[in-house]
C-alpha positions in Angstrom: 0.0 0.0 0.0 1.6 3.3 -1.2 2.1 6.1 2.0 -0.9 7.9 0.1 -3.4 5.3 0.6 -2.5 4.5 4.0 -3.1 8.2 4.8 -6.7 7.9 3.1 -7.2 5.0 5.2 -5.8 7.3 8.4 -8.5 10.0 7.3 -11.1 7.5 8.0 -10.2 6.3 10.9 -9.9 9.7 12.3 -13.6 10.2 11.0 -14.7 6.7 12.8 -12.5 8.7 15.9 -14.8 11.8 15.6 -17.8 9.9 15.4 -16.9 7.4 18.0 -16.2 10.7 20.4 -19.5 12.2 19.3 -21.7 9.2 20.2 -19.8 8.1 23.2 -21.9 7.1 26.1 -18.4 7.0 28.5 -15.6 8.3 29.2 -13.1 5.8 27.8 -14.9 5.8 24.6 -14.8 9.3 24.1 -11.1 9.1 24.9 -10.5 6.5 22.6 -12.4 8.2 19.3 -10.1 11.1 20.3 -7.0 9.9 20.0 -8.0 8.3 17.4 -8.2 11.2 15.8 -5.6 12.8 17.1 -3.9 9.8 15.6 -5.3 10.0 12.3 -4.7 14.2 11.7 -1.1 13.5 13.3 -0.2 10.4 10.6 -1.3 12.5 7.4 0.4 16.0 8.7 3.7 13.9 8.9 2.6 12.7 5.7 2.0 16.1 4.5 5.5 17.6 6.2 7.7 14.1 4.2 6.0 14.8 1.0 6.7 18.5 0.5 10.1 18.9 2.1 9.3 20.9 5.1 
C-alpha cells in the first residue's frame, strides 16, 4: 500500500475517531475516538510535512 493510501485510510479512521467521540456514552470511549483522531490528523500532517520537504 503506497504512503498515500495509507493516509486515506488514516483519514477514515480519524472520522470513525470523531464519530466514536461524538456518540460516546463514557468516558473511555470518548477518549479512545479522540485519539484516534488525534492519531489520524497526526499520521497524514507527517505525511504532509515528508512529502513537500518541510
Amino acid at each position: 500500500m503506497t504512503s498515500w493510501g495509507l493516509g486515506i485510510v488514516m483519514a477514515l479512521i480519524a472520522l470513525v475517531g470523531l464519530v466514536l467521540a461524538a456518540g460516546a456514552a463514557d468516558a473511555t470511549m470518548e477518549w479512545v475516538g479522540l485519539l484516534l483522531t488525534l492519531f489520524g490528523i497526526g499520521y497524514n500532517y507527517g505525511l504532509i510535512v515528508k512529502n513537500t520537504g518541510h
